[in-house]
C-alpha positions in Angstrom: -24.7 19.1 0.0 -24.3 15.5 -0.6 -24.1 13.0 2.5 -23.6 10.7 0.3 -19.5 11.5 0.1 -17.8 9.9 3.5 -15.5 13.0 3.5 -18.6 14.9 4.7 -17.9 13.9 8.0 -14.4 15.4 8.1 -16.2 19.4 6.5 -16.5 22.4 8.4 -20.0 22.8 9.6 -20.6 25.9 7.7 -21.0 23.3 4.8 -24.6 22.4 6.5 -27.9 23.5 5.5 -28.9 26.9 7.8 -25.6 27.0 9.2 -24.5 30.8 8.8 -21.3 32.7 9.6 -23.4 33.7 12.8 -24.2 30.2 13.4 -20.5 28.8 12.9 -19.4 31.0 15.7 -21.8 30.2 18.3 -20.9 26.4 17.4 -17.4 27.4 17.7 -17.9 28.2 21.6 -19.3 24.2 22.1 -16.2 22.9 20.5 -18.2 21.9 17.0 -16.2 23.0 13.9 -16.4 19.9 11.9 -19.5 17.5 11.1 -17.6 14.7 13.0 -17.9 17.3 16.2 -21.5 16.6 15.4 -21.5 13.1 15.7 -19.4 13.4 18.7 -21.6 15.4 20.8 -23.6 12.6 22.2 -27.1 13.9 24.1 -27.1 13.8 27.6 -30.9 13.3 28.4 -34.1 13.5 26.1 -37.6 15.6 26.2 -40.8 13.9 25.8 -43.1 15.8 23.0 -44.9 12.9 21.8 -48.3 12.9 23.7 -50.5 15.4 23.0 -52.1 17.1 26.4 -56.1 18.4 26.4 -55.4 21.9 28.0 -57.4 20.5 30.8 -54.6 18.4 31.6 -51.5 20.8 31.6 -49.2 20.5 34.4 -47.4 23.5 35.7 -43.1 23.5 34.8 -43.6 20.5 32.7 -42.4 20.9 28.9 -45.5 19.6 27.1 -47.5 19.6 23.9 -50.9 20.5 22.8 -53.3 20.8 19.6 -55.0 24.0 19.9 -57.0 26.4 17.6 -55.9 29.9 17.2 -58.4 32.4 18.3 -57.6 35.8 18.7 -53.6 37.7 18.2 -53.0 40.6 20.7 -50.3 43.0 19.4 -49.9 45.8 22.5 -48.1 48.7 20.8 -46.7 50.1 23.9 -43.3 49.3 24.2 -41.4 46.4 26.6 -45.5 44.7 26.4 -45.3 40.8 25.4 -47.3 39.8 21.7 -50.4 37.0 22.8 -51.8 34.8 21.0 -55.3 33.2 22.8 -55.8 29.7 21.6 -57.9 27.0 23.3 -59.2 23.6 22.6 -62.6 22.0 23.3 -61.5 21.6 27.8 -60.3 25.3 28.2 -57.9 27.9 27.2 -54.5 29.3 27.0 -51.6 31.7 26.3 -49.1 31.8 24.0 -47.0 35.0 24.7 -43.8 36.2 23.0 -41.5 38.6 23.8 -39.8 41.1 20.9 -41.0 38.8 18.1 -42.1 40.8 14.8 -46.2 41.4 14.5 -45.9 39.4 10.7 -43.9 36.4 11.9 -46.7 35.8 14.1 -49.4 36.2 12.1 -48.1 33.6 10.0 -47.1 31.2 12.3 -50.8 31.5 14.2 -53.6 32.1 11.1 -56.6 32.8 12.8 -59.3 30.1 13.3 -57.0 27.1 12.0 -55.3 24.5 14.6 -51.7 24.3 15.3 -49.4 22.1 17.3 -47.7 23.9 19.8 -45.0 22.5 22.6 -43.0 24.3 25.2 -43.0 24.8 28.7 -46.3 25.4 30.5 -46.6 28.3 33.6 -49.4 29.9 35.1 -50.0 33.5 35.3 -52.9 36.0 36.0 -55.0 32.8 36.0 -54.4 31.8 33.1 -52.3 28.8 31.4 -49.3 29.9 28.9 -46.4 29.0 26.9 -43.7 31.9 26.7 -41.7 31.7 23.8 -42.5 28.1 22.8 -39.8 25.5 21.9 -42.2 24.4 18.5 -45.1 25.9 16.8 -46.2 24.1 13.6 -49.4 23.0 11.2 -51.5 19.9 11.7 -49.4 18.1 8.9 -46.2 18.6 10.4 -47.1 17.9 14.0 -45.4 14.4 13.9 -42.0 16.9 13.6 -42.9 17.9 17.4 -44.2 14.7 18.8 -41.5 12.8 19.1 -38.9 11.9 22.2 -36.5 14.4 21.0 -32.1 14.4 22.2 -31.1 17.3 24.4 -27.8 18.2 24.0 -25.7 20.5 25.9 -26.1 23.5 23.8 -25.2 27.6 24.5 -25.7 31.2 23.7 -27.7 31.6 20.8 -28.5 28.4 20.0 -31.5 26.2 21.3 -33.0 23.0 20.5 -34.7 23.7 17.1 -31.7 25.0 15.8 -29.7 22.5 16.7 -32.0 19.3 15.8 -32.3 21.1 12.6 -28.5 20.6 11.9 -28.1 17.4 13.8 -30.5 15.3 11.7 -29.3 16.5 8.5 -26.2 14.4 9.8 -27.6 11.9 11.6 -30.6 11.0 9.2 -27.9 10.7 6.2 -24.9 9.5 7.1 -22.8 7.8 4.9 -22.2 4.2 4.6 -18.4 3.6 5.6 -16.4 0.7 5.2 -15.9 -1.2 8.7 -12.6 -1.4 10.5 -13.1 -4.2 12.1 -14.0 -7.7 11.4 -17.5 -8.9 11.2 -16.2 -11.7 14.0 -14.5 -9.5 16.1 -17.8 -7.7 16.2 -20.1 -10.2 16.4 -17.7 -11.9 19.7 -18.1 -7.7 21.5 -21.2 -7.6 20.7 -20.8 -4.2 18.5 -22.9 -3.3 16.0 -21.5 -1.3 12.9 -20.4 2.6 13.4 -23.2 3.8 11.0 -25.6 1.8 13.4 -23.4 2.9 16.8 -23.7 6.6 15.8 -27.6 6.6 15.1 -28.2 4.3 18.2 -26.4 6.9 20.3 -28.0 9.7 19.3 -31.9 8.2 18.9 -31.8 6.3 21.9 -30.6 6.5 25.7 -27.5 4.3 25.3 -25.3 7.6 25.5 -26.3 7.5 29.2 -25.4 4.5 30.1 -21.7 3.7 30.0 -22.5 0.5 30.0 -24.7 0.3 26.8 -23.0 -1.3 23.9 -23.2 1.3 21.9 -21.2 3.3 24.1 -18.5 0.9 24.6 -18.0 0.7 20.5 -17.5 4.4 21.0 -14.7 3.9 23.7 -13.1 1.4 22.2 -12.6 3.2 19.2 -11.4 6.0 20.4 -8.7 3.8 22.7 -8.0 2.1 19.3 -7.5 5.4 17.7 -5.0 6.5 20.1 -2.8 3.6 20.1 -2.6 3.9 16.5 -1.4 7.9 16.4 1.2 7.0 19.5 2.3 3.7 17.0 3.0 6.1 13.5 4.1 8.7 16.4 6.5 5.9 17.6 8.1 5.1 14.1 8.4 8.5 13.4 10.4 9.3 16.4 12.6 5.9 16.3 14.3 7.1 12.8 17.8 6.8 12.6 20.4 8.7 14.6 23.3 10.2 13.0 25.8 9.7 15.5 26.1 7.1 18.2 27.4 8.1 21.1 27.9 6.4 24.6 30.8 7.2 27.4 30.5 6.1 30.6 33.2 7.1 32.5 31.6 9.5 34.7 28.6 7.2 35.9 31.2 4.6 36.9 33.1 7.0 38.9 29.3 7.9 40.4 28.1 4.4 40.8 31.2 3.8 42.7 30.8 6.6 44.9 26.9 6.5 46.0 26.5 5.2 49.8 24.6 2.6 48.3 24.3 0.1 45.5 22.2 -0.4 43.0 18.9 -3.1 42.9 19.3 -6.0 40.4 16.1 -3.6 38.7 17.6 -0.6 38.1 21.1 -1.9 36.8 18.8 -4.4 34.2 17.2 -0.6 33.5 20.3 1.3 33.3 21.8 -1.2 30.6 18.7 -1.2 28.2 19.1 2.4 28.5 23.0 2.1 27.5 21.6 0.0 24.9 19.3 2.4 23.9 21.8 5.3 23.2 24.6 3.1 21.5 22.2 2.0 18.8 21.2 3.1 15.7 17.8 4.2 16.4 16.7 7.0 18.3 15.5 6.1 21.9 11.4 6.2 23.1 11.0 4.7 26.4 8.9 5.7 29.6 10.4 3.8 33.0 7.5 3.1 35.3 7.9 2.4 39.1 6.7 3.2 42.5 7.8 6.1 45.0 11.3 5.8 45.8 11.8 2.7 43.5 15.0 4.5 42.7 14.0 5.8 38.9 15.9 9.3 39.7 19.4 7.8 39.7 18.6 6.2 37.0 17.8 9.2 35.3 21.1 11.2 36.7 23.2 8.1 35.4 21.4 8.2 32.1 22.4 12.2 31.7 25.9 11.2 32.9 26.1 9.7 29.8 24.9 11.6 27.4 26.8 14.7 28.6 30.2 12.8 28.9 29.1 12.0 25.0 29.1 15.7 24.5 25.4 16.1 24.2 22.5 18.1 25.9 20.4 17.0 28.1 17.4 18.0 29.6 15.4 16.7 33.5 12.2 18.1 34.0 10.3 18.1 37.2 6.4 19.0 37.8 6.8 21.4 40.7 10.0 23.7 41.5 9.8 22.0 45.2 11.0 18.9 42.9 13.3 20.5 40.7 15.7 22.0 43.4 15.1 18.7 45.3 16.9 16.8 41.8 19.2 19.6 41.2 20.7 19.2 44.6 21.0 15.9 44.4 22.6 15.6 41.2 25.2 18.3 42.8 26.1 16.2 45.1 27.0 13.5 43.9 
């Protein structure tokens, strides 16, 4: 695969080293399809693995990691019995048991009489320190792998933290160098830093916990900036031209004259940017804002007036039914 090509961001995941049709799927369920899903799932907290604890030291619950020597592989064959491993170090002993893991897997993972690295969550049972089904197990030479202040990200079924670190780091070790799109002064006055920089900061330090940190802020404001670009294309597409224009208004007069009331200054300067709206030459895209009983209902009724008097459809929607019936009356009635 090469990271190298900025489309890599927009591939399926299935594209990644180790990432099988199994995989995929259990990725599918956290929402991640695409690599940019990847980048997007910011961690929520991290686990300490970088000091290495004498096994004198360990401290019950805690995830933690140790140097030990492997000393002796217990392989029970009566069924539902967990695999052991005894290890120890020069201040005591300890357990490393594993539950349906294959004898030859093991053996290679622990060779007898050589040290290896192993961190996971320590417990106490029969007297006796252990790890059950550790989080890492490696060689001397790759123990700088483990001890590290590693991201934990919101994971589920089937996959855990090696996996996943595995695939995220193929991303976020390589991404691609992408052209800004913003200025260098417009970041400089926010105080941004680039996105390649924003997207490794958030996932190698605690900035995605603070909503504060500026790294998180880039990412906020360019998703904000993002969506006022869609709803801008969005917008031209929707203001095309209309083939017919159409506007009677004989109807709403003969309502407007009959409410008990008359309209605010407000709603008439409304009303006529609406008439304006539907006797020009471009489709209309408007949203009228007010308060509770500001009077935007009429406004809406007179609007409809016109459009059916013009021999079109119209549609009012309401969010509950309460609502509806309470606007279908009303338009009834008067």
């Amino acid at each position: 695969m090469d990271l190298l090509k900025k489309d890599i961001i927009f591939s399926d995941v299935n594209k990644l080293k180790g990432v099988g049709k199994q995989l995929s799927k259990y990725l599918k369920n956290r929402k991640i399809e695409k690599v940019k899903d990847i980048l997007l799932n910011l961690p929520y907290s991290e686990t300490d693995r970088s000091k290495i604890v004498s096994l004198n030291k360990l401290e019950i619950g805690k995830i933690q990691t140790i140097r030990v020597i492997v000393k002796k592989l217990n392989f029970p064959r009566i069924r539902n019995l967990p695999n052991k491993i005894i290890c120890e170090d020069q201040t005591g002993k300890v357990e490393i048991t594993y539950f349906n893991s294959r004898e030859g897997y093991l053996r290679k993972l622990f060779p007898i009489n050589e040290w290896v690295v192993v961190s996971g969550k320590i417990s106490f049972f029969n007297k006796k320190y252990q790890i059950t089904n550790p989080d890492y197990v490696t060689s001397l030479k790759e123990e700088d792998y483990v001890k590290q202040v590693i991201p934990k990200y919101s994971l589920t079924k089937g996959i855990n933290e090696k996996k996943y670190r595995h695939i995220s780091e193929q991303i976020i070790n390589n991404l691609p160098d992408v052209e800004e799109w913003y200025e260098n002064d417009f970041l400089k006055k926010n105080n941004f830093l680039n996105w390649k920089e924003n997207i490794i900061t958030l996932h190698k330090t605690k900035d995605s916990q603070n909503n504060l940190s500026r790294a998180y802020k880039r990412l906020v404001f360019d998703e904000i900036c993002a969506n006022f670009l869609v709803l801008s294309e969005n917008r031209k597409k929707i203001k095309k031209r209309k083939k017919n224009k159409f506007f009677k208004s004989i109807i709403s007069n003969e309502i407007l004259k009959n409410l008990p009331f008359e309209l605010t200054k407000s709603q008439k300067n409304v009303l006529k940017e609406i008439n304006l709206d539907l006797k020009s030459d471009t489709r209309m895209f408007r949203i009228i804002q007010g308060d509770v009983g500001s009077g935007k209902t009429i406004v809406s009724l007179l609007s409809i007036a016109n459009v059916i008097e013009s021999k079109h459809q119209c549609a009012l929607m309401a969010p509950t039914e309460i609502l509806a019936k309470q606007h279908f009356e009303l338009a009834k009635k008067i």
